[in-house]
C-alpha positions as CSV (number, residue, x, y, z in Angstrom):
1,X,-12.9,-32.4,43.0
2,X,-8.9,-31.9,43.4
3,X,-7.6,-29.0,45.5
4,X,-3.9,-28.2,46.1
5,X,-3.0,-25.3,48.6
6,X,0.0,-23.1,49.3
7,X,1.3,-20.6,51.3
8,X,1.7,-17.3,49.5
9,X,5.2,-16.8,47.6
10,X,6.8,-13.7,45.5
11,X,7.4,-14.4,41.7
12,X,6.9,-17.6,42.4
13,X,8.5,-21.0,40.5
14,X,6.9,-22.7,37.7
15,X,5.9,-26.1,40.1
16,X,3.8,-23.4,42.0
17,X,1.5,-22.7,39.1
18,X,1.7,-26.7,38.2
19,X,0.0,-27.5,41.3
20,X,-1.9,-25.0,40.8
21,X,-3.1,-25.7,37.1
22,X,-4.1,-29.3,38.1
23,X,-6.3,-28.0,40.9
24,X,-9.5,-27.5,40.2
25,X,-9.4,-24.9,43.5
26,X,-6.5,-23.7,45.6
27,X,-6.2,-22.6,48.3
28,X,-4.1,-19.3,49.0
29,X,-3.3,-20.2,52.5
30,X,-2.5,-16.4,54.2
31,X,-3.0,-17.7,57.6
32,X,0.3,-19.5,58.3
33,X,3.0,-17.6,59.8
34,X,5.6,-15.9,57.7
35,X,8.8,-17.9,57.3
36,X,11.9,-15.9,57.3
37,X,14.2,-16.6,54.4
38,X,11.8,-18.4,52.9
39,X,9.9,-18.3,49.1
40,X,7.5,-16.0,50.6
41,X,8.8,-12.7,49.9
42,X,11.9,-13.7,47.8
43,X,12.8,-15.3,44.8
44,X,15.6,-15.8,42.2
45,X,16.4,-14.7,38.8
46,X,19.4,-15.6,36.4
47,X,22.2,-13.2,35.8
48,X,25.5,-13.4,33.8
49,X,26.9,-14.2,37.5
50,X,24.2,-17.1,38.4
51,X,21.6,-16.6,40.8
52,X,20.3,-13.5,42.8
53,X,17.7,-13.1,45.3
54,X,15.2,-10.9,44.5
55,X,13.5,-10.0,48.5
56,X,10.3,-7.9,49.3
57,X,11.6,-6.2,52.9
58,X,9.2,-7.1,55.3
59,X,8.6,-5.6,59.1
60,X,9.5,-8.6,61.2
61,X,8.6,-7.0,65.1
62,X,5.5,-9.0,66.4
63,X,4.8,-10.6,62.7
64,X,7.3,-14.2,63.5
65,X,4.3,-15.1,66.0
66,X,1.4,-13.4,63.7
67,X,-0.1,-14.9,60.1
68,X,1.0,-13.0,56.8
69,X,-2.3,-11.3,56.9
70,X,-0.8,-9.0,59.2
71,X,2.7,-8.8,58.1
72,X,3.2,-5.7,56.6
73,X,6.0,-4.7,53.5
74,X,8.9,-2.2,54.7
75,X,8.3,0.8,52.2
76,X,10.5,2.4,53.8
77,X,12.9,0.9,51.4
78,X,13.2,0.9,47.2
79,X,13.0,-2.1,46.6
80,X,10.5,-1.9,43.8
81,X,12.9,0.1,42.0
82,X,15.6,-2.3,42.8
83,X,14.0,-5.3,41.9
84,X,12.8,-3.9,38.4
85,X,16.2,-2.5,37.7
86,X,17.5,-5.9,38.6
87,X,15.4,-7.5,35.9
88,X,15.6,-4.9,33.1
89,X,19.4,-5.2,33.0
90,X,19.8,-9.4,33.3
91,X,16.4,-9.5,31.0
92,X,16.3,-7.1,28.5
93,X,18.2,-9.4,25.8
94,X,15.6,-11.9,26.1
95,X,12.9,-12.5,23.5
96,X,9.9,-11.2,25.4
97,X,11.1,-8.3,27.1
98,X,9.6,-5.7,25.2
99,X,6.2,-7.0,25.8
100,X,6.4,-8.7,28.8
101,X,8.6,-5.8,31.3
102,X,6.0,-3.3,30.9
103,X,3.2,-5.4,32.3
104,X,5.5,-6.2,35.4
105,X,6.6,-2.5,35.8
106,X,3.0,-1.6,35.8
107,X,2.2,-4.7,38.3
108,X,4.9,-3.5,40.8
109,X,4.3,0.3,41.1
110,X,1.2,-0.6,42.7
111,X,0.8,0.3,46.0
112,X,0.6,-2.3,48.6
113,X,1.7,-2.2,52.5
114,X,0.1,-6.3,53.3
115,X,2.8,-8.9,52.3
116,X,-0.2,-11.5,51.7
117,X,-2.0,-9.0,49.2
118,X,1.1,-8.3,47.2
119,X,1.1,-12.3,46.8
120,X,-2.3,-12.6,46.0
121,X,-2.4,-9.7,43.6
122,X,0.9,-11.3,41.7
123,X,-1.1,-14.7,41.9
124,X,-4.1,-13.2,40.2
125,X,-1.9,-11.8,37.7
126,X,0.1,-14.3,37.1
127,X,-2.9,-16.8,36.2
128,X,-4.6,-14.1,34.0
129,X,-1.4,-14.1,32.3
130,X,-1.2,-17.8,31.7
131,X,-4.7,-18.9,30.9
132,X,-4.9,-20.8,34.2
133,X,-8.7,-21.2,35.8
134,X,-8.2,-22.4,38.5
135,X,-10.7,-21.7,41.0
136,X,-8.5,-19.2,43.9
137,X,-10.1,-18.9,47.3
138,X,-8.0,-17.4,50.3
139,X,-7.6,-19.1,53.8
140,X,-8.6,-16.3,55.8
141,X,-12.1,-16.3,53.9
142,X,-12.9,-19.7,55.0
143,X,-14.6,-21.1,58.3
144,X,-11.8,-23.4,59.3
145,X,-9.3,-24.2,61.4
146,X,-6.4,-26.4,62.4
147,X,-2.9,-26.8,62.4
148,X,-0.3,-28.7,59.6
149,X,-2.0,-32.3,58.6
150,X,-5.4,-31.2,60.6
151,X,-5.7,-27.6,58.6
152,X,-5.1,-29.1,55.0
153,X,-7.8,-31.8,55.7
154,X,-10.2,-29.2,56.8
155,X,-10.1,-27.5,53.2
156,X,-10.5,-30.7,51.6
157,X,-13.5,-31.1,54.1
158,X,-15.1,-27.7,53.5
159,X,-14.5,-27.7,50.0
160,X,-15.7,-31.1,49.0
161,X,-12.1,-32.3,47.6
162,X,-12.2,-36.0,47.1
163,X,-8.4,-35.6,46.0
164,X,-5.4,-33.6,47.5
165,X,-2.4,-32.6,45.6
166,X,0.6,-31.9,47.6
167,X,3.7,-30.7,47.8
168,X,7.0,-33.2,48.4
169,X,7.8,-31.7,52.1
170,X,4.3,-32.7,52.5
171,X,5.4,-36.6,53.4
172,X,6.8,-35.2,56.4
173,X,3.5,-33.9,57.8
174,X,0.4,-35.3,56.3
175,X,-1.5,-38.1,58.0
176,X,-2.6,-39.7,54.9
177,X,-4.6,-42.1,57.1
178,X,-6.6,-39.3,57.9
179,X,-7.5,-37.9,54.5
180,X,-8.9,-41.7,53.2
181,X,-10.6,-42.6,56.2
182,X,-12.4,-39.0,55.2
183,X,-12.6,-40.2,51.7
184,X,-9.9,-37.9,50.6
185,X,-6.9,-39.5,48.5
186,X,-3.9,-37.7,48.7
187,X,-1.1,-37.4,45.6
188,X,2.8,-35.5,45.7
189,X,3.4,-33.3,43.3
190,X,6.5,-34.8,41.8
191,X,7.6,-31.5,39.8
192,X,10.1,-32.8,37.1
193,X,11.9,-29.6,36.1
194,X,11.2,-28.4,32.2
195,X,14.8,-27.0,30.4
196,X,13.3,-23.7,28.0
197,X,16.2,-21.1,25.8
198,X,17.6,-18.9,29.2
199,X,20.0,-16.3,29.2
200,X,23.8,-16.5,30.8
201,X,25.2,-20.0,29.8
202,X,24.1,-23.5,31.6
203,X,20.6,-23.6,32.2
204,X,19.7,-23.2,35.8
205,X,16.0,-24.5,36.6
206,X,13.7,-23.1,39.8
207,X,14.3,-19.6,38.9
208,X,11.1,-17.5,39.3
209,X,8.3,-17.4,36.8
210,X,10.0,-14.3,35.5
211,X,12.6,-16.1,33.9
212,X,10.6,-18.2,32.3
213,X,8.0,-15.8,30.9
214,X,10.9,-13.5,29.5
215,X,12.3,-16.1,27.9
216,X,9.5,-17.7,26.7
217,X,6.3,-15.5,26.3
218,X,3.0,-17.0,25.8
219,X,4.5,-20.5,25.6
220,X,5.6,-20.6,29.5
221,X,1.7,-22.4,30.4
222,X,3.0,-24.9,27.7
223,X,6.0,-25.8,30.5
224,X,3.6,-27.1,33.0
225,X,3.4,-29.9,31.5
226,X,7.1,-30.5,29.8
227,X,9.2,-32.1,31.5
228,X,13.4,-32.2,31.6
């Protein structure tokens, strides 16, 4: 069995749903601590100008030393409204707006106060949206626990994974001595970058999935597996 795991991220990149798609479970992993300026409540889209950072406000007092299950959204501020407008006016030439907006709109304006929830909700979404079906189980559900290498082996453990896909900046923590000796072979996602038709000029890759699946529709699952 192959699991890959991730910490939870807004409008996540299309190598997130690759690691995903070639899981056969994943693990939503809501009990690390939030990042600042980080993928986890930001991402980018493409505008005439380049690149701009879409960012879910987050309260930060107490939540740097607490896991994202606790770390709460800052409704205090529009941003829903900002990030939609944001994508209506740099996407609304592109080919699948008209079907594709709507369903994000809706997806938005739903209420939501816990930063790991919004993620999880978008995930579900997201891999509705895309055919993907891949088994999703959160962190916080399951009766482990650890830290870096240690935590990631315990999934693998728990779950019965005999194979462990995972990210690049994982060679600077994974004891892969560890994961064979448990009978656990370990592989890095090595995430070759497909090009797709994109708004605004040169093509800029690692925008969020939104850009893709304006651009593209139906055919962005086809992407996991294109390459550059």
């Amino acid at each position: 069995m192959i699991l890959s795991a991730h910490q939870p991220a807004y409008l996540p990149w299309l190598g997130y749903f690759e690691k995903i798609a070639r899981a056969d479970v994943f693990v939503f992993m809501d009990t690390v601590q939030f990042e600042k300026n980080s993928f986890i409540n930001r991402n980018r889209i493409k505008t005439p100008q380049g690149a701009q950072w879409l960012t879910v406000p987050v309260k930060t007092r107490g939540h740097l030393a607490a896991t994202l299950r606790s770390t709460e959204i800052d409704e205090t501020q529009r941003w829903r409204d900002k990030h939609l407008r944001s994508i209506a006016v740099n996407y609304r030439r592109a080919a699948h707006f008209a079907r594709c907006f709507p369903k994000l709109e809706q997806l938005l304006r739903l209420p939501e106060n816990s930063l790991a929830e919004l993620c999880w909700r978008h995930m579900r979404f997201w891999l509705e949206e895309f055919g993907v079906d891949t088994r999703a189980v959160r962190a916080s559900e399951l009766p482990v626990t650890g830290t870096k290498s240690g935590l990631v082996l315990a999934y693998c453990r728990h779950l019965g994974a005999t194979r462990y896909i995972s990210g690049t900046l994982g060679r600077d923590y994974l004891l892969e001595s560890e994961f064979i000796a448990a009978g656990v072979s370990v592989e890095f996602q090595e995430y070759s970058h497909p090009t797709y038709p994109q708004l605004w000029g040169q093509f800029l890759p690692q925008m969020s999935v939104v850009d893709a699946w304006m651009n593209c529709g139906p055919e962005t699952a086809a992407l996991w597996e294109r390459r550059a």
